[in-house]
C-alpha positions as CSV (number, residue, x, y, z in Angstrom):
1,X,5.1,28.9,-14.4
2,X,7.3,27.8,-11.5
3,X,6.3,23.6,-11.0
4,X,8.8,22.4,-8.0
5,X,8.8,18.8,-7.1
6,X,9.8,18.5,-3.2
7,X,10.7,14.8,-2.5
8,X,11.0,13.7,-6.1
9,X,12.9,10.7,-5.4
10,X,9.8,9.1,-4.0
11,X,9.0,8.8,-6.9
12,X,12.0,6.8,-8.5
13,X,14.8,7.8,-10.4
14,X,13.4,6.7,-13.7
15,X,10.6,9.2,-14.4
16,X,10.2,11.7,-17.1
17,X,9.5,14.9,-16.6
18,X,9.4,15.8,-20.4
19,X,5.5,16.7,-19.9
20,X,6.0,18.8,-16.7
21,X,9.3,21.0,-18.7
22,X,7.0,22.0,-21.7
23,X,4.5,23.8,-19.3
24,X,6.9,25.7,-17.2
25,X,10.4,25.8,-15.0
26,X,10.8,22.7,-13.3
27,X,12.6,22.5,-10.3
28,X,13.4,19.2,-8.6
29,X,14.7,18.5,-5.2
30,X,15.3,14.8,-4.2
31,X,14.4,15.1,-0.8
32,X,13.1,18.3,1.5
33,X,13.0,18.9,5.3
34,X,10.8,21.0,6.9
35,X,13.0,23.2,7.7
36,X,14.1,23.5,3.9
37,X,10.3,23.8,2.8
38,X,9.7,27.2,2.7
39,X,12.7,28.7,0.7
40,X,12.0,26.0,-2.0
41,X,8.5,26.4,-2.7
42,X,8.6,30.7,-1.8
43,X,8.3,31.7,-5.7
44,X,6.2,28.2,-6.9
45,X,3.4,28.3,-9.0
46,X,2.7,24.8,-8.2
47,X,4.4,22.5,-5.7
48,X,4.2,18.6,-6.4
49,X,4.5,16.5,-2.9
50,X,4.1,12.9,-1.7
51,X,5.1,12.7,1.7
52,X,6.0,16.1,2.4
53,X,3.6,18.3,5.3
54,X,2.1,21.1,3.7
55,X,0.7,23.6,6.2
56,X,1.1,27.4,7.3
57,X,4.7,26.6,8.3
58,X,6.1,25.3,4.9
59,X,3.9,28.1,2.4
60,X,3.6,30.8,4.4
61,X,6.0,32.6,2.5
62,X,4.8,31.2,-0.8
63,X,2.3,34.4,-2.4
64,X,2.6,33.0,-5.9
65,X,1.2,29.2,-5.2
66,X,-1.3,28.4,-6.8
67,X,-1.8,24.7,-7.0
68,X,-0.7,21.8,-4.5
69,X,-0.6,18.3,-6.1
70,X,0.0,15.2,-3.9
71,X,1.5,12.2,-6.0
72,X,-0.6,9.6,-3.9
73,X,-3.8,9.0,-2.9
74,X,-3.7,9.9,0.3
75,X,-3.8,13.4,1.7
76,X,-3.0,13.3,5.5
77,X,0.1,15.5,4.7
78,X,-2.0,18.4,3.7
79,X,-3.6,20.8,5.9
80,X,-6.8,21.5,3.8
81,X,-8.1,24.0,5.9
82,X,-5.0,27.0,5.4
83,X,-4.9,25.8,1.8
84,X,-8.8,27.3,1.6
85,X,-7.8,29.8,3.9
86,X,-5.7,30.7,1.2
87,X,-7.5,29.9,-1.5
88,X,-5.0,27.6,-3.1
89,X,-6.2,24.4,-4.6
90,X,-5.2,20.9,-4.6
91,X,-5.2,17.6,-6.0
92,X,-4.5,13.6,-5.2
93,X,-4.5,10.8,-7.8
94,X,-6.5,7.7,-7.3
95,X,-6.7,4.6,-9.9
96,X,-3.1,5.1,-10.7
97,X,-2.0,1.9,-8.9
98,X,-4.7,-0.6,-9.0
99,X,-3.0,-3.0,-11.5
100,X,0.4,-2.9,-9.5
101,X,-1.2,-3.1,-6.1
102,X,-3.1,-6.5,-7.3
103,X,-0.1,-7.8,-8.3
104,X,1.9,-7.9,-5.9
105,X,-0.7,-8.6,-3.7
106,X,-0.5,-12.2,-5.3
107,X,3.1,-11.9,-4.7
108,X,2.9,-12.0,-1.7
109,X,0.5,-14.6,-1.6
110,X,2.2,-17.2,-3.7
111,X,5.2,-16.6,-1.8
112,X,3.6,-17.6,1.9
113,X,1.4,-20.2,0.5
114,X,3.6,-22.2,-1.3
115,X,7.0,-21.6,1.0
116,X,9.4,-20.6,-1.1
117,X,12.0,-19.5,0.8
118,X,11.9,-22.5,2.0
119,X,11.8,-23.9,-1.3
120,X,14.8,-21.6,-2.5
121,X,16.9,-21.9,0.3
122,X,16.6,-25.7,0.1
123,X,18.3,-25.8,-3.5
124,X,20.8,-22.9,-3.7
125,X,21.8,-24.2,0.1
126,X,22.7,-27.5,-1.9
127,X,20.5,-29.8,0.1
128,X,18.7,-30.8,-3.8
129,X,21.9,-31.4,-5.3
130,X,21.7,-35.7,-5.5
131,X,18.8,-35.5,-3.7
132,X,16.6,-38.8,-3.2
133,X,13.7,-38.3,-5.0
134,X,13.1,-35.8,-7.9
135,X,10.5,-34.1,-5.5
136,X,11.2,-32.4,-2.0
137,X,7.7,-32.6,0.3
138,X,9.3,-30.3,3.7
139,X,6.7,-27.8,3.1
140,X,3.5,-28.6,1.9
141,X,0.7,-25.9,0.2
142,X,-3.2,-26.0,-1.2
143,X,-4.3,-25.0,-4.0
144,X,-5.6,-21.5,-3.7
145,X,-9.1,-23.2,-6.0
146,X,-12.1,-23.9,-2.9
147,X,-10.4,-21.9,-0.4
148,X,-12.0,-18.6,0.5
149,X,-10.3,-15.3,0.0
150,X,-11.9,-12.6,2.4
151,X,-11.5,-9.0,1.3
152,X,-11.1,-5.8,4.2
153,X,-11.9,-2.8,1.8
154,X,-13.8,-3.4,-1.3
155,X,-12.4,-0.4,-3.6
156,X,-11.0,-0.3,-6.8
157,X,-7.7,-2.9,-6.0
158,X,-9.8,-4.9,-3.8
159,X,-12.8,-5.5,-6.2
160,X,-9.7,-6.5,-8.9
161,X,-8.0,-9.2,-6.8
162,X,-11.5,-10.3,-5.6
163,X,-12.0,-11.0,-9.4
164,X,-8.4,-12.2,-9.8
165,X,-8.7,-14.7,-7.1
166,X,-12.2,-15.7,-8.2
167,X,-10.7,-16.9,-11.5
168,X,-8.1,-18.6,-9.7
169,X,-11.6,-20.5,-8.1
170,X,-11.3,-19.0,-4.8
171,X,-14.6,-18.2,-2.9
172,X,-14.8,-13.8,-2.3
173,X,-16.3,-12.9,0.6
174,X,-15.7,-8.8,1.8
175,X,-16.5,-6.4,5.1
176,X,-17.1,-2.9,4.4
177,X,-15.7,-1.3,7.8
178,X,-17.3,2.2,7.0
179,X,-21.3,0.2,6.7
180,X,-21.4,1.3,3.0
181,X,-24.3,-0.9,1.2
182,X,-23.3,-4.0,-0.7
183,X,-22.1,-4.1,-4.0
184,X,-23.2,-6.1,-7.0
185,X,-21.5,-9.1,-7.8
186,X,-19.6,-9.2,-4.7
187,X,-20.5,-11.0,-1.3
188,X,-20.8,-8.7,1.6
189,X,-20.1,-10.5,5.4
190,X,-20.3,-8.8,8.7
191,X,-16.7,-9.1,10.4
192,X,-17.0,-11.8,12.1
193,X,-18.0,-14.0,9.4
194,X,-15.1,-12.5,7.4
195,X,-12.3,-13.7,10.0
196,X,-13.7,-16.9,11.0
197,X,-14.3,-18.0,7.0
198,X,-11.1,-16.6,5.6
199,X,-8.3,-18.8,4.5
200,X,-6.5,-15.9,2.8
201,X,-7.5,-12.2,4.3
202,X,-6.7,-9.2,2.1
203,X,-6.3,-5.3,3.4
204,X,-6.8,-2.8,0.8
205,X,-9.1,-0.1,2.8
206,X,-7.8,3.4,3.9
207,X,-6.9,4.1,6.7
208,X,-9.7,6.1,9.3
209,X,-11.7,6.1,12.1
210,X,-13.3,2.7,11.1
211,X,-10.4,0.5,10.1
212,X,-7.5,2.0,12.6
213,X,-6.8,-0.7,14.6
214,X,-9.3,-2.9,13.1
215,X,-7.3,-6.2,13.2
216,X,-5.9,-6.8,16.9
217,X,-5.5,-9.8,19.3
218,X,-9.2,-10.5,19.0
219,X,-9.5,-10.3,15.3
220,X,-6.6,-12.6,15.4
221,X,-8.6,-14.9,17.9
222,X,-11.2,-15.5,15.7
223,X,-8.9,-16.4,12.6
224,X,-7.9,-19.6,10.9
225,X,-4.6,-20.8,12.6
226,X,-4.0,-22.1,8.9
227,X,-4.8,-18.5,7.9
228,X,-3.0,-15.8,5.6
229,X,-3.0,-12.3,6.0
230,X,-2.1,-9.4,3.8
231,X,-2.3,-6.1,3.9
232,X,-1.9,-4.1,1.1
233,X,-3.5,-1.1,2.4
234,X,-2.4,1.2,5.5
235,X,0.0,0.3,8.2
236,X,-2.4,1.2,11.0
237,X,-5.3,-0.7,10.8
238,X,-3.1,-3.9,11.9
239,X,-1.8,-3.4,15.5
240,X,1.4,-4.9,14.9
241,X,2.9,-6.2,18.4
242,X,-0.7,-7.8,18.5
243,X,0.0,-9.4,14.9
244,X,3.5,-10.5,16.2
245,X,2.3,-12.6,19.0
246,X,-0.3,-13.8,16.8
247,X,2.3,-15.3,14.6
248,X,4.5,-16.3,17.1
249,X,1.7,-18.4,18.7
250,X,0.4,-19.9,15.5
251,X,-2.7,-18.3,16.0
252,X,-2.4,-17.6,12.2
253,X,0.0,-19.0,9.3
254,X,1.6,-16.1,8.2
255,X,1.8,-12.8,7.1
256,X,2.6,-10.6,4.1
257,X,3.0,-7.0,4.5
258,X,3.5,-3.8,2.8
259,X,2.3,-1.1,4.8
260,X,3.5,-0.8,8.1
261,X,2.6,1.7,11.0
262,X,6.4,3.4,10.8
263,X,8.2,3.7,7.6
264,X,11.1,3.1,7.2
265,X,10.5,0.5,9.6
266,X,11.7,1.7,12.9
267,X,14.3,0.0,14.9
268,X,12.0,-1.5,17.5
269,X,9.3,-3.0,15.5
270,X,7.4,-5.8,16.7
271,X,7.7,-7.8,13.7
272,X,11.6,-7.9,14.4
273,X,10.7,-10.8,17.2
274,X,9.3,-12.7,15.1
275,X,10.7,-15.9,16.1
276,X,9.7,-18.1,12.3
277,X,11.0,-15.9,9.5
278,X,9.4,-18.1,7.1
279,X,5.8,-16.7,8.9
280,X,6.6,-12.8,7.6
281,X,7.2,-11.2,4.5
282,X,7.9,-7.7,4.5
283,X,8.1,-5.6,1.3
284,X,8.7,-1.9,1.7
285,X,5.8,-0.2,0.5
286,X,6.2,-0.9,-3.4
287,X,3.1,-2.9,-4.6
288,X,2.3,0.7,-6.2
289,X,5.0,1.3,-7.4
290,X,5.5,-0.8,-10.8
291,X,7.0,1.2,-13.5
292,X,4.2,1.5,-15.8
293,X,2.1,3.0,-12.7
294,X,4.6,5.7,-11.9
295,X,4.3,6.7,-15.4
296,X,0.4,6.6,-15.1
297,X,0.7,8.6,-11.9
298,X,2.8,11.3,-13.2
299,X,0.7,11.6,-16.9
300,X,-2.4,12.3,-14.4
301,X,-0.2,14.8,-12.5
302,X,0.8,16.7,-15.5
303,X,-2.5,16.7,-17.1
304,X,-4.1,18.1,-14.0
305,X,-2.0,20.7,-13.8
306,X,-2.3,21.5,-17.6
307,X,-6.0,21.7,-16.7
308,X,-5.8,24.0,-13.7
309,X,-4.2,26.6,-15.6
310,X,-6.6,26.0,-19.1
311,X,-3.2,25.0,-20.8
């Protein structure tokens, strides 16, 4: 068996690939074009892909595949109907990431609530050095216990930091964009209710026809101007020059992001005239991405391909 990994730096440069060598040849490329698809994967067995499209174009040529597997959830990049066409099979991995994702979400949290760049600029700039007082007050914060913590998406990561922030005594509210019925334990909210309520309002739904350009100028509107937003889910379902006037305009207190609509972030983002840097925080999609869950995603990679072939 021929197992070729097409954009395997996506995936870090730490990973083992022990598991992967005892069932076959394994052939790793760091990074693959389009153009460069087709030669690589022409004598694969199985083809391992994040990012990469996978369509008539790029297998054509490929008589022996057998298998696609996409390391992410996600499968936008795969054109499902010539892999049946085809009869080649694939798979995605969900569940991988929910502990990282929940994380970080609180990462970025603490980070806007509290201020601390502020905070950290203000000491290694010197200003604390013989300072006054043994306590600095230019930025004042809550605590996140009585606020309420609204929730857009209400899967596996969002039910986590919905029990997360409930033990830090925050009241969970959540919308369901696609209609689905409530779930027990958890308070379901039309919309509305969710962006007027919210102090602090979490993304983690996929992106599709319900949630793509959910949050706009008149989601914003109806928001706390002391409000915090994150999203932790797809780039799309904020319209971002809409959130950068927002911010601008103190329609809401800031925001924490690590999705966004282009990535790499492209030169002309909107979030690049944001005037108050202290407003935005921009990680580059890696809340999934803690060590332990690339390992996790790549064990559930291996053992799906170990099952597709009755190893």
């Amino acid at each position: 068996m021929k197992i070729v990994f097409l954009d395997a730096n996506t995936l870090g440069e730490d990973i083992d690939y022990t598991p992967f060598q005892e069932l076959g040849e394994v052939v790793k490329y760091p990074f693959s074009s389009s153009e460069e698809v087709p030669q690589r994967v022409q004598d694969a067995d199985v083809i391992v892909v994040n990012k990469v499209l996978v369509n008539e174009s790029a297998i054509s040529a490929a008589q022996n595949l057998k298998l696609v597997c996409v390391t992410a959830t996600g499968t936008n990049n795969l054109d499902k109907d010539y892999l049946a066409l085809r009869g080649i099979q694939w798979r995605n991995v969900a569940g991988y990431s929910t502990e990282s994702v929940a994380q970080h979400t609180f990462a970025l949290l603490f980070y806007l609530l509290e201020g601390l760049r502020y905070y950290d600029d203000y000491v290694k700039e010197g200003h604390y050095v013989n300072d006054r007082i043994f306590t600095h007050f230019g930025q004042t914060f809550h605590e996140l216990n009585g606020m309420t913590w609204g929730i857009l998406g209400l899967g596996a990561i969002g039910r986590r930091v919905a029990d997360i922030a409930s033990m830090f005594g925050a009241r969970v509210i959540y919308y369901s964009a696609s209609g689905a019925p409530a779930q027990e334990g958890y308070h379901q909210v039309d919309f509305n209710t969710m962006l007027k309520e919210s102090d602090i309002l979490s993304i983690h739904a996929p992106l599709n026809q319900y949630t793509e350009g959910l949050m706009d100028r008149e989601a914003f509107e109806k928001m706390k101007t002391s409000a915090i937003l994150l999203n932790l889910g797809r780039g799309p379902i904020i319209r971002e020059a809409d959130l950068a006037q927002a911010l601008n305009e103190g329609k809401i207190k800031a925001a924490g992001l690590d999705v966004l609509s282009s990535e790499p972030m492209a030169p002309d983002s909107p979030f690049l005239s944001v005037k108050d840097k202290n407003r935005l925080l921009i990680t580059p999609h890696i809340a999934w991405a803690a060590v332990e869950a690339r390992q996790r995603l790549m064990k559930i990679i291996a053992g799906q391909i170990k099952d597709f072939f009755n190893l």
